[in-house]
C-alpha positions in Angstrom: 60.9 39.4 -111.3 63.8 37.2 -112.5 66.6 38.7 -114.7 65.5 36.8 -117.2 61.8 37.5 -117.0 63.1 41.1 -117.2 64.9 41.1 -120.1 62.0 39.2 -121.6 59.4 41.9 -120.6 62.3 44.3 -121.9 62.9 42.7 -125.3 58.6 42.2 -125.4 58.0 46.4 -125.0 61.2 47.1 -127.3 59.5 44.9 -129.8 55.5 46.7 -129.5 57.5 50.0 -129.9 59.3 48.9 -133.5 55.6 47.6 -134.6 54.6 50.9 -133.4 56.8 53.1 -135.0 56.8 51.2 -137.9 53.0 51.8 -138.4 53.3 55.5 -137.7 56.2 55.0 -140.8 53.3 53.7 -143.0 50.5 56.4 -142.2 53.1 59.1 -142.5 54.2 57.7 -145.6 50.5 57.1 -147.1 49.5 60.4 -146.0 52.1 62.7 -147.6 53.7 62.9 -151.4 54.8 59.8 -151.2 51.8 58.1 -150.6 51.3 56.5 -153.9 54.5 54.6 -154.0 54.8 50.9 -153.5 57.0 50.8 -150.7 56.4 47.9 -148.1 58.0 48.3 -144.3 59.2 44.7 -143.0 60.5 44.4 -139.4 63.4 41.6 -139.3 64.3 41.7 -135.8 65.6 45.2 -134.3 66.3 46.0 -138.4 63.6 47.5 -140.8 63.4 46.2 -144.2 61.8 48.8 -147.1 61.3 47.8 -150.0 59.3 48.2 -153.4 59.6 50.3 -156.3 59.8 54.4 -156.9 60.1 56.0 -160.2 62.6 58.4 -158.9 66.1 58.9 -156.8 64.9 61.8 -155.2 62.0 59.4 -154.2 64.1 56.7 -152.5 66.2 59.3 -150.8 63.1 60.9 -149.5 61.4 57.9 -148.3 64.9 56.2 -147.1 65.5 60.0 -145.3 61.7 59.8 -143.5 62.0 56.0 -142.5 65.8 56.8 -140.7 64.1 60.0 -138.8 61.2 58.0 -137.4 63.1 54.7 -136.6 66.0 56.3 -135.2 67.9 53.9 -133.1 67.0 51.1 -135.6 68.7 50.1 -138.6 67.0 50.8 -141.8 67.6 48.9 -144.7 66.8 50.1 -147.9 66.3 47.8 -150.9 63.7 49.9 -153.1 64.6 50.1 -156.8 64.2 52.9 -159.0 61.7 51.9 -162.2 63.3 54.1 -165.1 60.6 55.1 -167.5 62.5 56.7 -169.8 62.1 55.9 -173.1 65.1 53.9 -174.6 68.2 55.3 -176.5 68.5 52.2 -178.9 65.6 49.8 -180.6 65.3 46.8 -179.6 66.2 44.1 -182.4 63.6 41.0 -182.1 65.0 37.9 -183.7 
């Protein structure tokens, strides 16, 4: 085999592993407390991509915290946003 063809073959089974471990992600996350969050795992090359919306802090740092333990060696990016459903301090003037 050809460097090239190896490096190929290389970059191929590096690739099946990410989709891999990125699925195992998604079960672990659907299976545990998290589960009814709407967080959605996108690979962008070696990187992951999370993103959604959680109602907490404690939420994103937990799902953040899980995704970076199972996808070690790939970076994690986390653009999830916090929904606050508190209710406001002020009313709202309607014109």
């Amino acid at each position: 085999m050809s460097r090239h063809g190896a490096q190929s073959a290389a970059d191929a089974g590096a690739a099946q592993n990410l989709d891999y471990l990125v699925a195992h992600l998604t079960d672990h996350l659907a299976a545990g407390p998290l589960g009814e969050l709407g967080v959605r795992i996108e690979i962008r090359g070696e990187a992951v991509l999370l993103t959604g919306t959680v109602p907490s802090v404690q939420c994103r740092d937990d799902v953040l915290r899980t995704a970076r333990a199972e996808l070690l060696g790939h970076p994690v990016h986390c653009d999830i946003v916090i929904v606050d459903n508190s209710a406001p301090d002020h009313a709202e003037e309607v014109e």
